[in-house]
Every structure is written in structure tokens, then in C-alpha cells.
PDB file of N, CA, C and O in Angstrom:
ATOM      1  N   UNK A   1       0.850  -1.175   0.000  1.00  0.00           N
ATOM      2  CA  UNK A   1       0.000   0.000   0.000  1.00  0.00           C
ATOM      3  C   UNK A   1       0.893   1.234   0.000  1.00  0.00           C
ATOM      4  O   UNK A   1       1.913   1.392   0.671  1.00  0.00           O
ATOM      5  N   UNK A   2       0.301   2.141  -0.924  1.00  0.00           N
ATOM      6  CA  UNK A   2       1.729   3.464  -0.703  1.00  0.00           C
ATOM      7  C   UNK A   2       0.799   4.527  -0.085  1.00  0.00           C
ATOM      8  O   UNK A   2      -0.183   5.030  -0.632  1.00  0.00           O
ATOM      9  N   UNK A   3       1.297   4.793   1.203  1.00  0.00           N
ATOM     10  CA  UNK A   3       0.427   5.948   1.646  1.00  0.00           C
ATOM     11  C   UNK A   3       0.869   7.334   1.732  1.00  0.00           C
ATOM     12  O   UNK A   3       0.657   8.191   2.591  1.00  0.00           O
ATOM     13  N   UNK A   4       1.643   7.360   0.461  1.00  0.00           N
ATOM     14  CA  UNK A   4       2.457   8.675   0.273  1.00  0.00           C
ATOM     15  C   UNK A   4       0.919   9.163  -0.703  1.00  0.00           C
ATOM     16  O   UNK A   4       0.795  10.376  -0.528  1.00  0.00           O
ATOM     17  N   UNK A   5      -0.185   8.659  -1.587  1.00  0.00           N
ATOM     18  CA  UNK A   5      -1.209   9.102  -2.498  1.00  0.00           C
ATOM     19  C   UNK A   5      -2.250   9.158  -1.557  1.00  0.00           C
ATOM     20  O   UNK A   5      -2.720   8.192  -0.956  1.00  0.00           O
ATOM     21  N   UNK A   6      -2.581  10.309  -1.458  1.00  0.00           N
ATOM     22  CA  UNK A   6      -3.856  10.448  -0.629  1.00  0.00           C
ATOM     23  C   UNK A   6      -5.198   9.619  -1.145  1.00  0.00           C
ATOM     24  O   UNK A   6      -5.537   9.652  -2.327  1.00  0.00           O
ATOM     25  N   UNK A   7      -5.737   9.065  -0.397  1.00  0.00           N
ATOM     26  CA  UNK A   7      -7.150   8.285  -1.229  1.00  0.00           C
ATOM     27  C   UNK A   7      -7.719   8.086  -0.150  1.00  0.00           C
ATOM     28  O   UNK A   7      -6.989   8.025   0.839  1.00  0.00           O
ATOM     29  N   UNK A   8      -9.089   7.929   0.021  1.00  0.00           N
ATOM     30  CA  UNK A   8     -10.257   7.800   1.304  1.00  0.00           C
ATOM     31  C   UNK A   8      -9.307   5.799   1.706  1.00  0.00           C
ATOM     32  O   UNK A   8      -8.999   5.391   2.826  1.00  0.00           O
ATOM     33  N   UNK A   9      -9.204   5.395   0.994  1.00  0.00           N
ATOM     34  CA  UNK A   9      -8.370   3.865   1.126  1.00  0.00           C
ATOM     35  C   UNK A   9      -7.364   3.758   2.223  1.00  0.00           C
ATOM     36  O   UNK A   9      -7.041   2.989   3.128  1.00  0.00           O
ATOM     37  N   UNK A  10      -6.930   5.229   1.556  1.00  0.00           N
ATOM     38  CA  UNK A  10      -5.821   5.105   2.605  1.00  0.00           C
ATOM     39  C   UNK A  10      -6.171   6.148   3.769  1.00  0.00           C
ATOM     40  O   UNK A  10      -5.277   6.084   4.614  1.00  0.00           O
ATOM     41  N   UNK A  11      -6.969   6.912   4.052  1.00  0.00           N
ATOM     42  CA  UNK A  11      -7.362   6.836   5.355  1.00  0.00           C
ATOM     43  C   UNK A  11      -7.897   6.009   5.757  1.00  0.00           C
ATOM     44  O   UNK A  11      -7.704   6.101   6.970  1.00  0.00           O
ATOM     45  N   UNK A  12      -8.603   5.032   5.547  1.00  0.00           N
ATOM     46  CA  UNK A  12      -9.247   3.758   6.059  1.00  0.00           C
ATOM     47  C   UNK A  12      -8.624   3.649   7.098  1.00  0.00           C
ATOM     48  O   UNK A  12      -8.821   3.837   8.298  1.00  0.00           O
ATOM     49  N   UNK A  13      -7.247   3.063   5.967  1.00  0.00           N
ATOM     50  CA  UNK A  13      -5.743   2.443   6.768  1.00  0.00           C
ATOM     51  C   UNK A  13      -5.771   2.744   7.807  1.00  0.00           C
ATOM     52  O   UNK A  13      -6.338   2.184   8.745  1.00  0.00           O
ATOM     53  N   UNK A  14      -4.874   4.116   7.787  1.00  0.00           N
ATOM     54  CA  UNK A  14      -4.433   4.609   8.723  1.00  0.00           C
ATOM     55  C   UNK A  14      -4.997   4.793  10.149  1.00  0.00           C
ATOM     56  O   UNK A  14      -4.447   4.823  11.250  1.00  0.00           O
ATOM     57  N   UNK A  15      -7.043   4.972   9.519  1.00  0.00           N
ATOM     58  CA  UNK A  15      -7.289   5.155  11.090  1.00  0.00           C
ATOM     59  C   UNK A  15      -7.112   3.795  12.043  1.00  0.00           C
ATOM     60  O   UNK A  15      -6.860   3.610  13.234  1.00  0.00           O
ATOM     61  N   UNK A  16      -7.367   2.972  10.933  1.00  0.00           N
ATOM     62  CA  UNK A  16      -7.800   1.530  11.319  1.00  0.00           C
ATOM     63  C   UNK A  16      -6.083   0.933  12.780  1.00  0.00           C
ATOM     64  O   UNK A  16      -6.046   0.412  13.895  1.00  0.00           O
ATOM     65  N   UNK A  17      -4.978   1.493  11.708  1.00  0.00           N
ATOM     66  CA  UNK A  17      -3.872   1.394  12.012  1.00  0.00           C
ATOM     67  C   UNK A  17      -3.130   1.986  13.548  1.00  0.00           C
ATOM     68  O   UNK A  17      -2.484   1.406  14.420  1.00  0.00           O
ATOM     69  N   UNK A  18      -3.581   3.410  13.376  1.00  0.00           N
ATOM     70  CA  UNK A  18      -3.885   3.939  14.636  1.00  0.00           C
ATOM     71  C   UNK A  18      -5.004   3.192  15.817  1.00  0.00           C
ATOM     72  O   UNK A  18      -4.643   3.138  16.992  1.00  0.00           O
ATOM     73  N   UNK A  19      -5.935   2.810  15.533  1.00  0.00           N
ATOM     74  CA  UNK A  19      -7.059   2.350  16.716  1.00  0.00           C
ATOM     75  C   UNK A  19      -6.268   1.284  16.904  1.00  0.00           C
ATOM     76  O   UNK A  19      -6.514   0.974  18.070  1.00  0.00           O
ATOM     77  N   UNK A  20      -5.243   0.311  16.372  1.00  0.00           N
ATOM     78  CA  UNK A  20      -5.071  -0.889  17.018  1.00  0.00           C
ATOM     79  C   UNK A  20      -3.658  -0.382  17.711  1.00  0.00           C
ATOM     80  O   UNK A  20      -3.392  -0.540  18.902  1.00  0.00           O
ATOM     81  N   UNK A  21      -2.919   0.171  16.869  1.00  0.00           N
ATOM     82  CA  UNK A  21      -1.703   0.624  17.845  1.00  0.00           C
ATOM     83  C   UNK A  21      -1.795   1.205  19.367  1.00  0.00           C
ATOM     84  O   UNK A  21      -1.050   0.909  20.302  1.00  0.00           O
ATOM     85  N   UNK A  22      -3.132   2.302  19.380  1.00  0.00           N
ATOM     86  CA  UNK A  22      -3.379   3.062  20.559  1.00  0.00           C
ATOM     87  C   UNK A  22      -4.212   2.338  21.589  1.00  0.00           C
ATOM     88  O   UNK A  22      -4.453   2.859  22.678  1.00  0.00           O
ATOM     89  N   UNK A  23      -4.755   0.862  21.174  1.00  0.00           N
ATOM     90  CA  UNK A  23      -5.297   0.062  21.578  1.00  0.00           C
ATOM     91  C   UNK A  23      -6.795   0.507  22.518  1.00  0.00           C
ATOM     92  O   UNK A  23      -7.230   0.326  23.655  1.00  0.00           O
ATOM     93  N   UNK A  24      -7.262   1.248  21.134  1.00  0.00           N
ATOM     94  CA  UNK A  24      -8.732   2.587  21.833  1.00  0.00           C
ATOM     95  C   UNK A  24      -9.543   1.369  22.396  1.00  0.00           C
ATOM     96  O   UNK A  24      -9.568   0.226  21.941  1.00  0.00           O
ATOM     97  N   UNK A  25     -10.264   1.918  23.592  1.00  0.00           N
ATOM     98  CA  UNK A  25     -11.093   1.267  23.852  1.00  0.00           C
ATOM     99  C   UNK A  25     -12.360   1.481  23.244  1.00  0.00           C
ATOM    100  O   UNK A  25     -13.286   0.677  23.132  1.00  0.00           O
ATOM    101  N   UNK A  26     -12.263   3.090  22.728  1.00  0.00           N
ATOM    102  CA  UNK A  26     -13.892   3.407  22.119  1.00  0.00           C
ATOM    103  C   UNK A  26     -13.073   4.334  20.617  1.00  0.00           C
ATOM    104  O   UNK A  26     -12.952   5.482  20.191  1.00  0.00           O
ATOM    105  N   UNK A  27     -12.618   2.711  20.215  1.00  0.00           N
ATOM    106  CA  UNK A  27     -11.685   2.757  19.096  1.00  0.00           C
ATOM    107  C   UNK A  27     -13.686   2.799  17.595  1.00  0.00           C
ATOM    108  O   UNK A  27     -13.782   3.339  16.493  1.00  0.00           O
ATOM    109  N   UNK A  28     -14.532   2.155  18.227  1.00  0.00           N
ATOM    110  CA  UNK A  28     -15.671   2.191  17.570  1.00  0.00           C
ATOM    111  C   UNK A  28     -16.075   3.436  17.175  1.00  0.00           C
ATOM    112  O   UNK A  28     -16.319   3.627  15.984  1.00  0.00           O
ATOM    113  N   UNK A  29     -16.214   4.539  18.185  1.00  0.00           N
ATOM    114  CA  UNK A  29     -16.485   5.615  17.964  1.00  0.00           C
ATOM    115  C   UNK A  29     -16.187   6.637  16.867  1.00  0.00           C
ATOM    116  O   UNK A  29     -16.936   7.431  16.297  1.00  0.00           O
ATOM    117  N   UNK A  30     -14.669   6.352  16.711  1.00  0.00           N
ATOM    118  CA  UNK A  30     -13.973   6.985  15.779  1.00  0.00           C
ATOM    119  C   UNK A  30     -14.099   5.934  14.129  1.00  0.00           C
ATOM    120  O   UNK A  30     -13.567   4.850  13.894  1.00  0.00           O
ATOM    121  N   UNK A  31     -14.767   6.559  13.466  1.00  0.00           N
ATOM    122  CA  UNK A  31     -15.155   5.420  12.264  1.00  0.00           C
ATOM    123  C   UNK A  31     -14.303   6.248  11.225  1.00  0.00           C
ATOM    124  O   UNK A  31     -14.287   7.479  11.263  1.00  0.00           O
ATOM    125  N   UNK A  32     -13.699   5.621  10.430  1.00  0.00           N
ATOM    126  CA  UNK A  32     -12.813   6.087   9.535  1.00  0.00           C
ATOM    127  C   UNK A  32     -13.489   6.732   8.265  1.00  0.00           C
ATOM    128  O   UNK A  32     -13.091   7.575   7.461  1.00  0.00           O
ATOM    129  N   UNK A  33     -14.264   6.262   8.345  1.00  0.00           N
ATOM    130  CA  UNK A  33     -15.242   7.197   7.396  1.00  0.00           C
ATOM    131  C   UNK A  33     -15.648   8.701   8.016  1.00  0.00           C
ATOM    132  O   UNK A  33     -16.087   9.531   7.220  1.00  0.00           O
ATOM    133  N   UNK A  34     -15.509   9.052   9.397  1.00  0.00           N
ATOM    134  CA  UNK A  34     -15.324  10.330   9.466  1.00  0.00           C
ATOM    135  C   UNK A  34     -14.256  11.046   9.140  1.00  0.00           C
ATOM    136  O   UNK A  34     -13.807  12.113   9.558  1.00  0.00           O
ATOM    137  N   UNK A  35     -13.971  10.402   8.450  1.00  0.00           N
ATOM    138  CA  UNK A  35     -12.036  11.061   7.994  1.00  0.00           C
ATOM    139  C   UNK A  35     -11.922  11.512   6.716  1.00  0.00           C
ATOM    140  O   UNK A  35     -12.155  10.612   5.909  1.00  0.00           O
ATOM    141  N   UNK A  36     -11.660  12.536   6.231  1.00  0.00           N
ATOM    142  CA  UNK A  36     -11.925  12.783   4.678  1.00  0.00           C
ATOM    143  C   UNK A  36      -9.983  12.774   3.802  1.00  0.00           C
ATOM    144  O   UNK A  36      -9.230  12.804   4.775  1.00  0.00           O
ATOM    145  N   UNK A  37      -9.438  12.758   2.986  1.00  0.00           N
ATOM    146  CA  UNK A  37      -8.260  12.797   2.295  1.00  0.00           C
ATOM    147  C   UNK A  37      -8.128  14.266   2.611  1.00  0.00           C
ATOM    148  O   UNK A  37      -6.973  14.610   2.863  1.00  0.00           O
ATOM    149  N   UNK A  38      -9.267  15.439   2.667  1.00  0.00           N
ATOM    150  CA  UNK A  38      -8.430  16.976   2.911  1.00  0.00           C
ATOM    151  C   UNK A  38      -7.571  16.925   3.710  1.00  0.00           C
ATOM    152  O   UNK A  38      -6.520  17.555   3.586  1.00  0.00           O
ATOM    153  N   UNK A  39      -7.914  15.958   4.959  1.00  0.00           N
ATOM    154  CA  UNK A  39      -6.664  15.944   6.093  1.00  0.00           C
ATOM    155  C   UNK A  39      -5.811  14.988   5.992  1.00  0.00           C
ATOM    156  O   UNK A  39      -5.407  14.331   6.952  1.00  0.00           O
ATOM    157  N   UNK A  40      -5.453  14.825   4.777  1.00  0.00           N
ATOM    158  CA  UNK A  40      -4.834  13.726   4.594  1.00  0.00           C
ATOM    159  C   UNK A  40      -3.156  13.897   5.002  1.00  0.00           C
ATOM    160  O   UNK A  40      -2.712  12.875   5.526  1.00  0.00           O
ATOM    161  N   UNK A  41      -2.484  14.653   4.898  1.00  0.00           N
ATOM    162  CA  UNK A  41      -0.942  15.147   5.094  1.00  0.00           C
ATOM    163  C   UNK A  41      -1.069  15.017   7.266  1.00  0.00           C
ATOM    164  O   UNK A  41      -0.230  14.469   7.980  1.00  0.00           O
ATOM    165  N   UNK A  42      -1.937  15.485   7.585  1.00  0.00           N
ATOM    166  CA  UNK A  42      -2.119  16.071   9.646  1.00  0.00           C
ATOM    167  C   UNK A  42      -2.487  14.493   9.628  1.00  0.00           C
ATOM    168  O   UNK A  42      -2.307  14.051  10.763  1.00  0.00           O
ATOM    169  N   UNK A  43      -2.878  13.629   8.860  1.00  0.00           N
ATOM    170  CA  UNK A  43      -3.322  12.500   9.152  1.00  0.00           C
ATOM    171  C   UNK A  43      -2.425  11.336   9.547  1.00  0.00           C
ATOM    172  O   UNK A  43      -2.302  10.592  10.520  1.00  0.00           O
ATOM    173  N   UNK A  44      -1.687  11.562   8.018  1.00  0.00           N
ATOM    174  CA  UNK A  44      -0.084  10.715   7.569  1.00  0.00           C
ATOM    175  C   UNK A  44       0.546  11.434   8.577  1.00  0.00           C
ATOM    176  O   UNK A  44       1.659  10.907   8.591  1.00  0.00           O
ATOM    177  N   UNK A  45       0.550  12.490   9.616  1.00  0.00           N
ATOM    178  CA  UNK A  45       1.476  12.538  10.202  1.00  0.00           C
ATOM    179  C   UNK A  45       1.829  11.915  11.497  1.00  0.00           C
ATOM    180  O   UNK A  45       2.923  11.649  11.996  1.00  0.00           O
ATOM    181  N   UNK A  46       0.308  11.715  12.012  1.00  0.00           N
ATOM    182  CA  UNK A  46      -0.192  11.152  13.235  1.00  0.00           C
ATOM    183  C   UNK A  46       0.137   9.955  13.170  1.00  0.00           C
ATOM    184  O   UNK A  46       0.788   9.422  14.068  1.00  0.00           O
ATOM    185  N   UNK A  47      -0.387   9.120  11.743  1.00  0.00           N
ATOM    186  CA  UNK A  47      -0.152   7.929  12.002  1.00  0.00           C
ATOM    187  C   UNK A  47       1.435   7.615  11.695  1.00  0.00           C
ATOM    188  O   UNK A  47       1.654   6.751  12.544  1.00  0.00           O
ATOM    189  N   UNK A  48       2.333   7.752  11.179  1.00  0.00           N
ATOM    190  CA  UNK A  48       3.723   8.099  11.425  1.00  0.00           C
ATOM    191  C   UNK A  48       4.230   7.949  12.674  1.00  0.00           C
ATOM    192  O   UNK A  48       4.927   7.005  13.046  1.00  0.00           O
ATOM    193  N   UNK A  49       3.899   8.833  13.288  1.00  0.00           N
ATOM    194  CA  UNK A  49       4.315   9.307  14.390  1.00  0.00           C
ATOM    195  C   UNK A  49       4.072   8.045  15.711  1.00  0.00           C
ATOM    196  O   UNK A  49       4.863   7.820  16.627  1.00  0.00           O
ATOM    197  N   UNK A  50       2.634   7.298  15.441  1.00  0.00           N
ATOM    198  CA  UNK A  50       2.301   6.488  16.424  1.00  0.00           C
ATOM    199  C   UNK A  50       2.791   5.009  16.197  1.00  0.00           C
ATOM    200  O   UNK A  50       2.777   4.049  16.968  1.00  0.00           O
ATOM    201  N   UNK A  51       3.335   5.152  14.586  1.00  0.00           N
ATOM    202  CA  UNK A  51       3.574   3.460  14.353  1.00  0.00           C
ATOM    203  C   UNK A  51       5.634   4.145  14.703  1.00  0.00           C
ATOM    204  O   UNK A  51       6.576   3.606  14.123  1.00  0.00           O
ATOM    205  N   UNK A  52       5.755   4.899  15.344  1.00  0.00           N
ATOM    206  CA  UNK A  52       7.396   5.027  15.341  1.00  0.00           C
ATOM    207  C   UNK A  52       7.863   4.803  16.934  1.00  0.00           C
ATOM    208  O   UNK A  52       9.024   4.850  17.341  1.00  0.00           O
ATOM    209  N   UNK A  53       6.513   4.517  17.827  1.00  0.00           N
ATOM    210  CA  UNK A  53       6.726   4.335  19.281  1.00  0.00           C
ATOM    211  C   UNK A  53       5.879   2.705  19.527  1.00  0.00           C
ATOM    212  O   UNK A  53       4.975   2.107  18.943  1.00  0.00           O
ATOM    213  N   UNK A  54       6.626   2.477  20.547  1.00  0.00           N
ATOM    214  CA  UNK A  54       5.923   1.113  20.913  1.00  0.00           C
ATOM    215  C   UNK A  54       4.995   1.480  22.272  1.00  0.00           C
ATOM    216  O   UNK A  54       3.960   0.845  22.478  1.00  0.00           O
ATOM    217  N   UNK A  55       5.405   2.473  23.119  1.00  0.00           N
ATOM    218  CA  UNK A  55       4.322   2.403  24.121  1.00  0.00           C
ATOM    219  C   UNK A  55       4.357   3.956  24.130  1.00  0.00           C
ATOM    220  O   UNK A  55       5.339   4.660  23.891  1.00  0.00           O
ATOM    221  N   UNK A  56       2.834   4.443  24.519  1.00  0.00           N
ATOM    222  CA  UNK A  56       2.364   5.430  25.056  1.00  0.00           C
ATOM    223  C   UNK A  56       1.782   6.038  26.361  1.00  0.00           C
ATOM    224  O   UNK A  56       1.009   5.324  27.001  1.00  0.00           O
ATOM    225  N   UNK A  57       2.070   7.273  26.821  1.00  0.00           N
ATOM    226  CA  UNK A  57       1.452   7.403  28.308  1.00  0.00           C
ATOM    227  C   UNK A  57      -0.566   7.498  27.784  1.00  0.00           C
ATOM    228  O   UNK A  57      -1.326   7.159  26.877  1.00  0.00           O
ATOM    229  N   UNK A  58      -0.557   8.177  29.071  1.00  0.00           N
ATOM    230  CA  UNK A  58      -2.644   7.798  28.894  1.00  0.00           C
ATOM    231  C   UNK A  58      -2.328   9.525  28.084  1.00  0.00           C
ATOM    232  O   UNK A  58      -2.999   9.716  27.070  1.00  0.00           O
ATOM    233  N   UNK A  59      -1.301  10.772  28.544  1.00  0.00           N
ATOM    234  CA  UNK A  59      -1.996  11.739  28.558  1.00  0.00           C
ATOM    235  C   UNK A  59      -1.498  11.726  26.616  1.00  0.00           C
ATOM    236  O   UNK A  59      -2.215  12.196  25.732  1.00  0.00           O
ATOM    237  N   UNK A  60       0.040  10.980  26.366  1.00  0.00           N
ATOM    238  CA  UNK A  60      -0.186  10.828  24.480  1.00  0.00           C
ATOM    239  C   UNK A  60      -1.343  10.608  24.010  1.00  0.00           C
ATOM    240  O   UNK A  60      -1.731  11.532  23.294  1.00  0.00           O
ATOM    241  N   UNK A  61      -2.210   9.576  24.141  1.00  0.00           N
ATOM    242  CA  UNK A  61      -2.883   8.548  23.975  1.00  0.00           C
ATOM    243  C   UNK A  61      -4.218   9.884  23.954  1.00  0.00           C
ATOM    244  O   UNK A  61      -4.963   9.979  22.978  1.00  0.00           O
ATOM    245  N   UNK A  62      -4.333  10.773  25.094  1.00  0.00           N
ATOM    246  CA  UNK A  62      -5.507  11.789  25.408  1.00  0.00           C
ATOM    247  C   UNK A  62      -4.491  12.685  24.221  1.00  0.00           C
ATOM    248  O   UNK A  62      -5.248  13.608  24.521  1.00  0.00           O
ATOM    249  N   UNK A  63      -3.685  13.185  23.356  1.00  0.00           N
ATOM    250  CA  UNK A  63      -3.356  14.161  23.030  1.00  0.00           C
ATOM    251  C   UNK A  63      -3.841  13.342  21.596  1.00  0.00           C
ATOM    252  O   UNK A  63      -4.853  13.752  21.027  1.00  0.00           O
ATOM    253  N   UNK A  64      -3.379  12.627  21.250  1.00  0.00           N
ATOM    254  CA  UNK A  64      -3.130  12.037  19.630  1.00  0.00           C
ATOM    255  C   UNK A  64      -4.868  12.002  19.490  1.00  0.00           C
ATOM    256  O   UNK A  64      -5.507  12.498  18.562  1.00  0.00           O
ATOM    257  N   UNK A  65      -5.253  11.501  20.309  1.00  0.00           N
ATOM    258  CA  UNK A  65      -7.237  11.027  20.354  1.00  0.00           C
ATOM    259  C   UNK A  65      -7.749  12.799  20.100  1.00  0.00           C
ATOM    260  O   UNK A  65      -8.103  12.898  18.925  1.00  0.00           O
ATOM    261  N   UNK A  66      -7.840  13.744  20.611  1.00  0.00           N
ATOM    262  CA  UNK A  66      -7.807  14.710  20.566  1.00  0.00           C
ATOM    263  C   UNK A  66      -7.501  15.846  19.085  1.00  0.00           C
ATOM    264  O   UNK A  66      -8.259  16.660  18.558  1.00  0.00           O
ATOM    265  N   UNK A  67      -5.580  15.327  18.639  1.00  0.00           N
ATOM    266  CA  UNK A  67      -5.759  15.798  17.306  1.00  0.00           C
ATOM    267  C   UNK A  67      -6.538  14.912  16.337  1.00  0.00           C
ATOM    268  O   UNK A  67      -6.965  15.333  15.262  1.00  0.00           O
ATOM    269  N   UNK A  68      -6.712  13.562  16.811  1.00  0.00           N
ATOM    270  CA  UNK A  68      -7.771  13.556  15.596  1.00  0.00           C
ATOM    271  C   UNK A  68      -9.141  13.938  15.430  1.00  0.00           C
ATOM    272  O   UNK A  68      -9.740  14.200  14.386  1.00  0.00           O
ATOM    273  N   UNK A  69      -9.522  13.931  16.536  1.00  0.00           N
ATOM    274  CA  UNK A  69     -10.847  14.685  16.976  1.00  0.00           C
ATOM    275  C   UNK A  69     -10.629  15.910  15.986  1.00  0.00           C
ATOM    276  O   UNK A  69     -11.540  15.909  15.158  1.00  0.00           O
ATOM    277  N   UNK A  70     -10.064  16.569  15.860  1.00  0.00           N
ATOM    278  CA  UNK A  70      -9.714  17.824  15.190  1.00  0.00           C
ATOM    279  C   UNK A  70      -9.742  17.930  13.445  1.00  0.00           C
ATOM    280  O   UNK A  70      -9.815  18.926  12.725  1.00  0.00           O
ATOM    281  N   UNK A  71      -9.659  16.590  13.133  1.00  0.00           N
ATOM    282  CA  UNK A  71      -9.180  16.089  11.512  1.00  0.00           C
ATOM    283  C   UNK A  71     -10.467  15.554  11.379  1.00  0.00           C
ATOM    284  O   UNK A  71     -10.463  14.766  10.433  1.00  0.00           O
ATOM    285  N   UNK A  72     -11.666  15.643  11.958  1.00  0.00           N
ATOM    286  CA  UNK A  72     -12.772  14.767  11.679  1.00  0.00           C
ATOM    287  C   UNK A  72     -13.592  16.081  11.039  1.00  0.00           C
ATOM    288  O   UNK A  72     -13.765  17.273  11.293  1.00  0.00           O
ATOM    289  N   UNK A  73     -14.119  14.742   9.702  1.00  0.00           N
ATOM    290  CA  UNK A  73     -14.997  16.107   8.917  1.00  0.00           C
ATOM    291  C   UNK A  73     -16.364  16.348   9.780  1.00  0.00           C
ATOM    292  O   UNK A  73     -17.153  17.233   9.452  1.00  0.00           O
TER     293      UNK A  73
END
């Protein structure tokens, strides 16, 4: 998958990718279909960023949940 081309596909991914890394509990809530490709670059960055650590505190975990809250159409 190249997630350097923005496509709704590849936000799928990514959110999908993020909810299992951050291991959400109300990983449901956040449906990747609220995610549009405009935010596609703040998106790729997040998820980057979360597949480059193996563990997170609660307040990352409250910050990253938060910017995406922010990227939701």
C-alpha cells in the first residue's frame, strides 16, 4: 500500500492502524469514514508518528485522540 497518495483507502488504513496501535477502547467511535483525504498530510502525520513508538502514556494517547478529533470532517 503506498500511503504517500492520498485516497479515502488510505485513510481507512491509517485510522484503522492507529485504533489498534493506541489500543482505543472506544476505538468504535472513531469510524474512519469520518475522515476525509483533505486531512490527509495532519493524518499521515499522526499515524507516522504512532507506528514510530511502541508504548504510550494515557496523557499521548488523550493528546493524539484529541488531534484527531480535530481532523474529523
Amino acid at each position: 500500500m503506498d500511503l504517500n497518495q492520498p485516497s479515502q483507502q488510505n485513510v481507512e488504513y491509517m485510522i484503522e492502524a492507529i485504533k489498534t496501535k493506541l489500543r482505543m477502547a472506544t476505538g468504535a467511535a472513531m469510524q474512519a469514514s469520518s475522515f476525509t483525504a483533505e486531512k490527509y498530510e495532519d493524518l499521515k502525520d499522526i499515524y507516522d508518528m504512532v507506528n514510530s513508538k511502541d508504548r504510550f502514556s494515557i496523557s499521548e494517547v488523550e493528546a493524539l485522540v484529541s488531534e484527531l478529533g480535530k481532523l474529523r470532517a
